[in-house]
C-alpha positions as CSV (number, residue, x, y, z in Angstrom):
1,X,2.1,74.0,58.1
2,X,-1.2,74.8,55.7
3,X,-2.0,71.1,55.4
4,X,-4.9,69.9,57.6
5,X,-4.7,66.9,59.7
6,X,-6.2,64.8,57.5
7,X,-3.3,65.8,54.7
8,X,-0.7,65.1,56.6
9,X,-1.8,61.7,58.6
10,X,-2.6,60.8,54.7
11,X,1.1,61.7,53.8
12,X,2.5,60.0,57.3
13,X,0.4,56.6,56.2
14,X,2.1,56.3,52.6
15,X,5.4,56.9,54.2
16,X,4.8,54.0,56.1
17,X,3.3,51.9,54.1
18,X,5.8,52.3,51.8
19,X,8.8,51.4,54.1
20,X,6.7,48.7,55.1
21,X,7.4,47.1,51.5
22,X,11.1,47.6,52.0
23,X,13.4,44.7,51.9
24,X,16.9,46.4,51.0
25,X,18.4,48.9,53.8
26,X,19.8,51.2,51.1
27,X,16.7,51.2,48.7
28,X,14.7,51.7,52.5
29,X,16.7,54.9,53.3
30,X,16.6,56.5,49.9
31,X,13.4,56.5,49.7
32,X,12.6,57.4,53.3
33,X,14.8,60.7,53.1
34,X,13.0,61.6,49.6
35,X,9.4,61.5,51.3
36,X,10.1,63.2,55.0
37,X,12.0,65.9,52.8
38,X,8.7,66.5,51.2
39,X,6.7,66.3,54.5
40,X,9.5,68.5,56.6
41,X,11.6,70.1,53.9
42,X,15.0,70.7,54.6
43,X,17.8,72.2,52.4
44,X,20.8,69.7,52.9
45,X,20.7,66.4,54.7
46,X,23.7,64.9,55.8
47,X,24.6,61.3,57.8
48,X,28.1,60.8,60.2
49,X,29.4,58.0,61.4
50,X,31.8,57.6,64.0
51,X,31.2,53.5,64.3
52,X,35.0,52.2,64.6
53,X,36.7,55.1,64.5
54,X,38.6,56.7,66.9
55,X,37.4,60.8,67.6
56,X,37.6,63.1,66.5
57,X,37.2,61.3,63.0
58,X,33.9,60.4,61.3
59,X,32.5,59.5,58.2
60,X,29.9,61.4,56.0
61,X,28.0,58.6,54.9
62,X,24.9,60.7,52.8
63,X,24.7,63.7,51.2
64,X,21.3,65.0,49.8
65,X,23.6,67.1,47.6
66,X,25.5,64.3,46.2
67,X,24.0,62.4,43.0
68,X,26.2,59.6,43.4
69,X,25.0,56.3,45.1
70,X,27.0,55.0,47.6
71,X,25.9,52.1,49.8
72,X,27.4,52.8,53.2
73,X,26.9,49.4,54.7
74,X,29.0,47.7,51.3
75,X,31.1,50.5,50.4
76,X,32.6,52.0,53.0
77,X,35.8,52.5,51.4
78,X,34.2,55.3,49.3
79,X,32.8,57.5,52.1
80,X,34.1,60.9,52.7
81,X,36.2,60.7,55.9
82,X,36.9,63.8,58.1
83,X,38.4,64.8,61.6
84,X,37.4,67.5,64.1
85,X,35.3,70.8,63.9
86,X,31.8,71.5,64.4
87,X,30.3,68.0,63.2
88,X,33.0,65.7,65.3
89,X,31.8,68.1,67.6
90,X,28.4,67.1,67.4
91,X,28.4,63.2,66.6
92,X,30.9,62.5,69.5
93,X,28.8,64.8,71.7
94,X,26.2,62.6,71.1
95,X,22.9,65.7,72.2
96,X,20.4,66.6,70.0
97,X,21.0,70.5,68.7
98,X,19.9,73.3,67.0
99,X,22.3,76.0,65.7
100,X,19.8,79.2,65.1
101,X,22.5,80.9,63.5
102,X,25.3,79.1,62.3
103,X,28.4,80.4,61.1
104,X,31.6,78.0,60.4
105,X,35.0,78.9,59.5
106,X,36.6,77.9,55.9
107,X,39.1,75.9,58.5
108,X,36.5,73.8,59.6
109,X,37.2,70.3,57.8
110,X,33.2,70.3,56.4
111,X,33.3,74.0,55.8
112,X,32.5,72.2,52.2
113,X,29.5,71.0,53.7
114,X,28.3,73.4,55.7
115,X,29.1,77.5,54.6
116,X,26.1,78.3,52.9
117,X,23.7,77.2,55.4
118,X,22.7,79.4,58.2
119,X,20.8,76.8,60.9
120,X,21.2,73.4,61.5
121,X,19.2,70.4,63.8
122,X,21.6,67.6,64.9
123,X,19.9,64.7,65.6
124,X,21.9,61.3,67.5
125,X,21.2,57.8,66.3
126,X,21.5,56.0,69.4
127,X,22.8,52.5,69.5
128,X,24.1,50.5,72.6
129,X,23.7,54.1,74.5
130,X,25.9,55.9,72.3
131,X,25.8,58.1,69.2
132,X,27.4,56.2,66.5
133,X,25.1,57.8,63.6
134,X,23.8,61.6,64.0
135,X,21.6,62.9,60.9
136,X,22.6,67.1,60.5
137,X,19.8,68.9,58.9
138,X,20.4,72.2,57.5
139,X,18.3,75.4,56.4
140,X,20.0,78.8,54.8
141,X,17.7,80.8,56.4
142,X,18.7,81.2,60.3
143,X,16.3,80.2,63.0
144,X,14.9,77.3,60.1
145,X,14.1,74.7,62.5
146,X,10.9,74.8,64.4
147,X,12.1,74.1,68.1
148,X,8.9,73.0,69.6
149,X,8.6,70.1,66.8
150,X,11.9,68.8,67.5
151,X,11.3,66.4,70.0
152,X,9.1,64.9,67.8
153,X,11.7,65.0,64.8
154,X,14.0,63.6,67.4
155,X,12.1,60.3,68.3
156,X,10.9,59.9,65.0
157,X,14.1,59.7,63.3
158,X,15.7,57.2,65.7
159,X,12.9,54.9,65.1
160,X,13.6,54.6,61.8
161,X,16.9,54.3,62.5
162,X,16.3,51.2,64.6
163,X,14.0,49.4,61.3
164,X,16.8,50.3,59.6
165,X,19.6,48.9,61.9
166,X,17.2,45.6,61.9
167,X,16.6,45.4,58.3
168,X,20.6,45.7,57.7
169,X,20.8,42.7,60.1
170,X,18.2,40.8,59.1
171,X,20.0,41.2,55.3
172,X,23.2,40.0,57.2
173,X,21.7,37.1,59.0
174,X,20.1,36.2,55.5
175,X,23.1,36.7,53.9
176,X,25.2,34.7,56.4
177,X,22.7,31.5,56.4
178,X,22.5,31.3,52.8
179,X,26.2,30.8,52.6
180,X,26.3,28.2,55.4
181,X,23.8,26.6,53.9
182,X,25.3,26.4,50.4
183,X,28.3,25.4,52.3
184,X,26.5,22.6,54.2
185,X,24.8,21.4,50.8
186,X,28.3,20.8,49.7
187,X,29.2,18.7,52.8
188,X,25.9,16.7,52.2
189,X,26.6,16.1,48.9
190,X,30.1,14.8,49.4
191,X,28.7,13.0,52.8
192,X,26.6,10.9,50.8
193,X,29.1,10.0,47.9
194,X,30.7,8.1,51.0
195,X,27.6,6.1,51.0
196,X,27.1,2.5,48.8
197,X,25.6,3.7,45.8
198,X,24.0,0.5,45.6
199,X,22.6,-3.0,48.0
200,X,25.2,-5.9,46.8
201,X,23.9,-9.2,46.0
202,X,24.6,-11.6,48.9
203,X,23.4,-15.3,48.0
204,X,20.1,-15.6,50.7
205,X,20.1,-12.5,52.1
206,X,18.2,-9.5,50.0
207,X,19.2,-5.9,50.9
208,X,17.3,-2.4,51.3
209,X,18.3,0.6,52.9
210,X,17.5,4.3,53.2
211,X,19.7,7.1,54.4
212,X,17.9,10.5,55.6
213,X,19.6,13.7,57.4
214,X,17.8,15.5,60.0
215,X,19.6,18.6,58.3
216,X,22.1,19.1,55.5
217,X,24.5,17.1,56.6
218,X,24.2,14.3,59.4
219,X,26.4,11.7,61.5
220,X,24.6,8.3,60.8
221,X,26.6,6.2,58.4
222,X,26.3,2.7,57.0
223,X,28.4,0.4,54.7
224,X,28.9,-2.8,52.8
225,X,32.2,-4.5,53.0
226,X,32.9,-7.7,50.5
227,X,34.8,-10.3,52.1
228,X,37.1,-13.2,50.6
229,X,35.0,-16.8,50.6
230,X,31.9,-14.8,49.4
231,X,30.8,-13.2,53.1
232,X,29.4,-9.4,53.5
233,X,30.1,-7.0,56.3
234,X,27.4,-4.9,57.1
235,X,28.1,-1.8,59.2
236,X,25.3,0.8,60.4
237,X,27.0,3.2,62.8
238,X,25.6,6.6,64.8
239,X,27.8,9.9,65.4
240,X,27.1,11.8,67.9
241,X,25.9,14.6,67.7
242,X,24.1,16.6,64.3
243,X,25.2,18.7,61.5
244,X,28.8,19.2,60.2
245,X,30.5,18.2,63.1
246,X,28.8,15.1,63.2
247,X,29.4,14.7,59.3
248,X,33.0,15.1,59.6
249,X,33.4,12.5,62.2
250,X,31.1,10.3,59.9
251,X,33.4,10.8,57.7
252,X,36.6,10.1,59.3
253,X,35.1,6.9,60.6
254,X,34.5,5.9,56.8
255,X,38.1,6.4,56.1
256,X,39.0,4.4,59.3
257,X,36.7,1.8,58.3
258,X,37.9,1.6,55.1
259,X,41.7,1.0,56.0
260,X,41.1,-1.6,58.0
261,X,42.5,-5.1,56.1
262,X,39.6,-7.4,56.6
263,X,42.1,-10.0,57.1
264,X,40.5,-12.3,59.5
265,X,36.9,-11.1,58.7
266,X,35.9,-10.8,62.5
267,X,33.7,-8.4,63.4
268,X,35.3,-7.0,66.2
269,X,38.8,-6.7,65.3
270,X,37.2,-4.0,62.2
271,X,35.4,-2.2,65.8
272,X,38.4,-2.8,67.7
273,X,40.4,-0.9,64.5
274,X,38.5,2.0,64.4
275,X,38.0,2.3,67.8
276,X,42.0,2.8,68.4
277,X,42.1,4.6,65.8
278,X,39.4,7.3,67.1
279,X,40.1,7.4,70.4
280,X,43.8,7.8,70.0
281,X,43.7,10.6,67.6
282,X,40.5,12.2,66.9
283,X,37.7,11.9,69.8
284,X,40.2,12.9,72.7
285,X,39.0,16.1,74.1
286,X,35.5,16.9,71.7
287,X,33.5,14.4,73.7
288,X,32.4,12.7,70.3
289,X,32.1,9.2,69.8
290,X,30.2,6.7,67.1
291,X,28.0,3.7,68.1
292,X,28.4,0.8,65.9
293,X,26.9,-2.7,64.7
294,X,29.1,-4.7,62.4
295,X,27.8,-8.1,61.4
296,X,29.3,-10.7,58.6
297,X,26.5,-12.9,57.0
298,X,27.8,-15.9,55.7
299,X,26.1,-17.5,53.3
300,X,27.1,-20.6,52.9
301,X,26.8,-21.2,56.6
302,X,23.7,-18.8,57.1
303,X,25.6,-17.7,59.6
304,X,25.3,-13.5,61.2
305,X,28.7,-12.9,63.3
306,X,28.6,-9.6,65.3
307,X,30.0,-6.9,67.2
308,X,27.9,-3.9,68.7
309,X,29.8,-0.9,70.1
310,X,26.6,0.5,72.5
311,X,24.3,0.5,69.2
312,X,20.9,0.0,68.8
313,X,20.5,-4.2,68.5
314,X,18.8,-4.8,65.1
315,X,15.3,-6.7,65.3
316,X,14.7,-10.0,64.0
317,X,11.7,-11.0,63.2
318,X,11.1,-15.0,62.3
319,X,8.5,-15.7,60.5
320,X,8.8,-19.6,61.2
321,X,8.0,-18.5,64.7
322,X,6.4,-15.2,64.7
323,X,8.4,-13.2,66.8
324,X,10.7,-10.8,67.2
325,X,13.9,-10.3,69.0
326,X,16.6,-8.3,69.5
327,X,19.9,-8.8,68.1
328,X,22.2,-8.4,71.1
329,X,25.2,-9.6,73.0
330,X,27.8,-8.3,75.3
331,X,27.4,-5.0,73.3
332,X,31.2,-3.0,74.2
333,X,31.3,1.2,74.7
334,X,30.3,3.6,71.7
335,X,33.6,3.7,69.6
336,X,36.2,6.8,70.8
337,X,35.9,6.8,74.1
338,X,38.5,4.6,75.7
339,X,41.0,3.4,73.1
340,X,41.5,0.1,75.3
341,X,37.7,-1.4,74.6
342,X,37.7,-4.5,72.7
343,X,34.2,-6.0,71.6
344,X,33.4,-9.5,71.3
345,X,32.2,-11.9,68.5
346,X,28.6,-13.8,68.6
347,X,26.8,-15.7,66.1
348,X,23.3,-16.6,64.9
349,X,22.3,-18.9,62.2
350,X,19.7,-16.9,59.4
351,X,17.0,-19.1,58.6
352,X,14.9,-18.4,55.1
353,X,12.3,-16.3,56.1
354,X,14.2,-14.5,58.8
355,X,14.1,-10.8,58.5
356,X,16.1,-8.3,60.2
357,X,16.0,-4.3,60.8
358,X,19.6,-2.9,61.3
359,X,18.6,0.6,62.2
360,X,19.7,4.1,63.7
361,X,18.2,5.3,67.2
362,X,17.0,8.5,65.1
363,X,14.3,5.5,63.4
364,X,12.6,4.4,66.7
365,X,13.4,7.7,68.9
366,X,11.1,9.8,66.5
367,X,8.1,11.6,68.0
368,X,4.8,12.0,67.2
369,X,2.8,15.5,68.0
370,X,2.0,13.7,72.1
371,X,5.9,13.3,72.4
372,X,5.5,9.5,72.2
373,X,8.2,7.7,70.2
374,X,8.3,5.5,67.5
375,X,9.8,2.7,69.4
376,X,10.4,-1.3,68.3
377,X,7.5,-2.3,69.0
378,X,5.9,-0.5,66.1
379,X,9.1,-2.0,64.3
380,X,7.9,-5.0,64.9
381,X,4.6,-4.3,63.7
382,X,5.8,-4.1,60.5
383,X,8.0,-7.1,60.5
384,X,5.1,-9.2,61.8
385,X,3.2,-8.3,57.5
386,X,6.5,-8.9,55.9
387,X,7.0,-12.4,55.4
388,X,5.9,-12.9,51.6
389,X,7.5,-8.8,51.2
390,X,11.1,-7.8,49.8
391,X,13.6,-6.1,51.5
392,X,12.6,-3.1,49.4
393,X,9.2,-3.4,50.5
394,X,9.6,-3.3,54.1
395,X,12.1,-0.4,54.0
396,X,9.2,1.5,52.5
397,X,6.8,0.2,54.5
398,X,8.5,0.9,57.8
399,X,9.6,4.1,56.1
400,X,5.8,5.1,55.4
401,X,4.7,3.8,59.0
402,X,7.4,5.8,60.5
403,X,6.0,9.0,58.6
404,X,2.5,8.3,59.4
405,X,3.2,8.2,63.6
406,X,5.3,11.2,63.2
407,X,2.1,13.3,61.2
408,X,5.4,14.4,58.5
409,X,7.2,16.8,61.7
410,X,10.5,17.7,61.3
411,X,13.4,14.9,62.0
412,X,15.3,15.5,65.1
413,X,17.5,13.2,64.4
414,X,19.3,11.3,61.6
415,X,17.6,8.3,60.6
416,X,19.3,5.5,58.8
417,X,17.5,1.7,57.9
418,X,19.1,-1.3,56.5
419,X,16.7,-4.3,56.2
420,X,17.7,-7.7,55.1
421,X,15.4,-10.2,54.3
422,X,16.9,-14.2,54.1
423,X,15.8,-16.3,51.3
C-alpha cells in the first residue's frame, strides 16, 4: 500500500470510468479483472458457477491462467465442469472465506487449479439470496490476503457483479427485441401486401386512402371489391386489439372476405359471411372481434347500399347543403361475437359534390398533449374546405390536420382513411 490517497482514488476513477464505457458483458469483465489485478494484485483468479446445476458440480467459468477466450454467457458448452472438493465446498457454501494456509490434496478435482497456491479469498456473487457465482482469489504466499480489507473486497466485487448481471440482461433484452422486431417487420410487410395496391376507378366517385400502424403491424384493414354491372364494394374494418394478434385476425378476416361469392352484391350477406365464419371458428374463446362498414356505390344509380357491424358511421359532407352527417343505420354487433347476428341493408343516393370519410376510430380517437380527441367535428372541419378538392387532397388534408392537433405524438391506435369524393 505505498500509493497515497490521491494515487489510488485516481486509479479507482479510471476503473470506473472505463467500465462506464462498457457495452459488451465479456469485453466489461475482461477488462475489469485486468485493472483491480493491478490495483489489488493477486496470483490466480478464478470464477464458479453452480447456476443450473445440481451440487456438488460447478463450472469454472475464468481462469486468469488461461489464454484462451471463452464467453461464459455464449459458450457454455466449453467451460471446465467439476464435482466436489474444496471449491463445491465453497460456492455451495455460499460465505465469504479466507484460507491463510491452504493445502489441497492431488484428489481434489481442482487440485489442477489450486496446488501451488498457499492462501485463498472466496468471495459469493449473490443473486436471488443465493451464491450462484463465487470469484476464488489466490496468493502462493500463505496469509496473502489482508483480512481487514476484505469486507471492502467483498461488497466491491458483488457490485460489479450486479452491472454485470444487468449489462448481460440488458444485451438479452436488446437481443430479444431486435428479433421481434425483425419478425414483426416481416408481418407488416406481408400485412400490407393484403392491402389494394391501388384506388380503382369508379365512374362518379373518386377514391383516396391512407393506411398507418400504430406499431409494426396493426388490425385496421380496408378493401375494394369489383362487382358485376360495374358497382364497387368498399370495406374499412377495425380489429381489436394491436400488434400481431391484431394483424393475424386482420388477416384472417381478408381471407374470409375474400371467399365470399359476391353473388347478390348485398352488403350484409358479405358481413353476415364473415361474421359466421369468425365466430364459428376463430373468435370463440380470444375475446377478439372486427367492426365493419361495407358499402356498394352504384354508379349508375348513385346509389351507397350499407351494412355497419358496430363501426364508426362514415361522415358525409354535402356541399349542396353544407353539412355533415353521419352515415348510419341499424348498425348490427362488431363481427365474431355471436355467429347468429345478421346486419341489415340501407341506401343513400350520392349526389355530385357529396363527399364522404369512411374512417377507423384510431382517426378521430387520437389525442392531443390535453388528452382531448380528434373527434368528427374536426372531421368535418375539413370537409366543410373540400368541395372544389380531390379525394387525394382531402386525405392529405385531414391527414395533415390530424397531425397538427396531435403535435406529431406517438399513435395509440391504428388509423386507417378512405375518402370518396362524387363527381
Amino acid at each position: 500500500m505505498s500509493e497515497s490517497w490521491e494515487e489510488r482514488l485516481k486509479n479507482v476513477y479510471d476503473l470506473m470510468l472505463d467500465m462506464s464505457t462498457r457495452t459488451d458483458p465479456q469485453d466489461m469483465v475482461r477488462a475489469y479483472g485486468a485493472r483491480v489485478n493491478k490495483l489489488s494484485p493477486t496470483d490466480r483468479r478464478l470464477s464458479l458457477s453452480r447456476r443450473d446445476l445440481e451440487s456438488p458440480a460447478f463450472l469454472i467459468t475464468r481462469d486468469s491462467n488461461q489464454t484462451e477466450d471463452i464467453n461464459p454467457w455464449k459458450e457454455k458448452h466449453r467451460l471446465p465442469r467439476l464435482s466436489g472438493g474444496l471449491l463445491a465446498d465453497l460456492i455451495y457454501g455460499g460465505q465469504p472465506r479466507i484460507i491463510d494456509d491452504l493445502y489441497v490434496p492431488d484428489s481434489d478435482p481442482a487440485a489442477e487449479y489450486l496446488r501451488e497456491y498457499r492462501s485463498l479469498a472466496a468471495i459469493p456473487m449473490l443473486a436471488a439470496g443465493q451464491s450462484l457465482n463465487m470469484v476464488v482469489l489466490l496468493k502462493t504466499q500463505p496469509a496473502g490476503f489482508n483480512r481487514e480489507r476484505f469486507p471492502d473486497v467483498f461488497w466491491t466485487a458483488n457490485l460489479f457483479g450486479q452491472a454485470t448481471h444487468n449489462l448481460v440482461l440488458k444485451q438479452e433484452v436488446r437481443e430479444a427485441y431486435e428479433s421481434v422486431d425483425r419478425e414483426l417487420r416481416v408481418v407488416g410487410e406481408i400485412q400490407k401486401a393484403l392491402l389494394p395496391t391501388a384506388t380503382p376507378r369508379i365512374p362518379t366517385l373518386d377514391l383516396a386512402a391512407d393506411y398507418r400502424t400504430s406499431r409494426r403491424a396493426g388490425g385496421d384493414y380496408y378493401d375494394f371489391f369489383p362487382l358485376p354491372e360495374g358497382r364497387w364494394g368498399i370495406l374499412v374494418a377495425d380489429v381489436s386489439g394491436h400488434g400481431t394478434p391484431a394483424a393475424v385476425m386482420m388477416a384472417i378476416t381478408h381471407s374470409i372476405a375474400h371467399l365470399f361469392p359476391n353473388e347478390t352484391g348485398r352488403p350484409g350477406d358479405l358481413l353476415d359471411f364473415v361474421n359466421t365464419h369468425l365466430a364459428g371458428r376463430y373468435t370463440t374463446g380470444i375475446e377478439a372481434f372486427v367492426t365493419a362498414f361495407y358499402g356498394v356505390y352504384d354508379p349508375a344509380a348513385r346509389s351507397l347500399t350499407y351494412a355497419s357491424a358496430g363501426h364508426n358511421p362514415p361522415r358525409l359532407w354535402k356541399c349542396s347543403e353544407q353539412a355533415a352527417t353521419s352515415i348510419n343505420s341499424d348498425a348490427g354487433p362488431p363481427l365474431g361475437v355471436d355467429a347468429d347476428s345478421r346486419y341489415p341493408d340501407t341506401t343513400i343516393h350520392i349526389q355530385p359534390g357529396d363527399r364522404i370519410v369512411f374512417y377507423t376510430d384510431g382517426i378521430t380517437e387520437a389525442m392531443n398533449p390535453l388528452g382531448e380527441m380528434f373527434g368528427v367535428e374536426r372531421v368535418d372541419e375539413v370537409l366543410k374546405n373540400s368541395c372544389r378538392l380531390d379525394a387525394a387532397t382531402i386525405r392529405d388534408q385531414l391527414l395533415r390536420r390530424l397531425e397538427e392537433f396531435t403535435t406529431g405524438l406517438p399513435a395509440l391506435d391504428d388509423r386507417t382513411v378512405v375518402v370518396a369524393s362524387a363527381c
